[in-house]
N, C-alpha and C positions, 0 to 999 in steps of 0.2 A: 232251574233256568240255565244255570251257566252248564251243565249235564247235557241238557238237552244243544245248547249253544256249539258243543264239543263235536257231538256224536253228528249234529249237520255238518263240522265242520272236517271230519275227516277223512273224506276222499281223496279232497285238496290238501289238505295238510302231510298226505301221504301219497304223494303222484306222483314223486322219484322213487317207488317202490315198481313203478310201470319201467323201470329203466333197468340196463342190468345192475348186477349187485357190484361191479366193479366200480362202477360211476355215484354209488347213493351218496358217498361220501363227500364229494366235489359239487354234485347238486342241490344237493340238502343247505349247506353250509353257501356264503358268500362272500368268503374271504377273499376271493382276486379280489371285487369290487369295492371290498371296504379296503383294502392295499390301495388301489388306486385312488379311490379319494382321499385317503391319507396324505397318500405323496402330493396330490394335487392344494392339497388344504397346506401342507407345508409349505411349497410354494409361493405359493399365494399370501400365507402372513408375512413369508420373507422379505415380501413388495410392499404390503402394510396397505396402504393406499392406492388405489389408479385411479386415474382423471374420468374414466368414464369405463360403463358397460363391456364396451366392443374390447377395450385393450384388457380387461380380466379375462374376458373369452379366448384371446389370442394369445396367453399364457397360458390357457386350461390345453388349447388345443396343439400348443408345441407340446405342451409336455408329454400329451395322450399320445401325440407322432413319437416324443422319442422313447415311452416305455414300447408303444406298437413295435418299434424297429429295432431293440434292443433282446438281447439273448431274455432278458426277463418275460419279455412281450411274445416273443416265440417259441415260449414254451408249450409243450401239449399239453392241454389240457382235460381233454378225451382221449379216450382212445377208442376212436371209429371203426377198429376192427368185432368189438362186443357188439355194438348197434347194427352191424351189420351181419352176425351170426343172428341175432335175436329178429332180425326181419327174414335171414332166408327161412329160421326152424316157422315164424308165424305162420310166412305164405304157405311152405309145404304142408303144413297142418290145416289151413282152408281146405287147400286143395286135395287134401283127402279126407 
C-alpha cells in the first residue's frame, strides 16, 4: 500500500525537476519561508500578549514590509535568465 501510495505520488513530488537544474535546489527546499516565519514568530513572543486579532496582524504585516524592503528581502531569488532560455529552446522545438 504505502509502494503503491509512493509511485501515485511521484510526479508531484518531483515537479521542480520541470524547472531548470539551476533553480531545483531553491524549489525543492522552503527555507526563505520557514526564515520568515521564524522571524515573525520571534516577534510576536517578544510582544507575549496582544489585546486582539487586528494588532497581531499589524506586527505580522510591518514586519513582512520591513524584511520586503530590506537588502535581505531583495534578494534574488531566481534567476530568470534559466527560465527564460528553457522557454525560448521549448518554443523553437514545437515549432519544428
Amino acid at each position: 500500500a504505502a509502494a503503491k501510495k509512493i509511485e501515485e505520488g511521484i510526479d508531484e513530488t518531483l515537479t521542480y525537476m520541470d524547472f531548470p537544474t539551476q533553480h531545483w535546489t531553491r524549489i525543492r527546499t522552503n527555507n526563505t519561508m520557514e526564515r520568515v516565519n521564524r522571524e515573525i514568530k520571534r516577534r510576536t513572543r517578544a510582544i507575549g500578549a496582544f489585546p486582539d486579532g487586528q494588532s497581531a496582524l499589524m506586527l505580522v504585516c510591518a514586519r513582512l514590509r520591513h524584511v520586503a524592503s530590506s537588502s535581505w528581502g531583495m534578494k534574488k531569488y531566481l534567476n530568470m535568465a534559466h527560465l527564460n532560455y528553457l522557454e525560448y529552446t521549448t518554443l523553437d522545438e514545437i515549432a519544428n
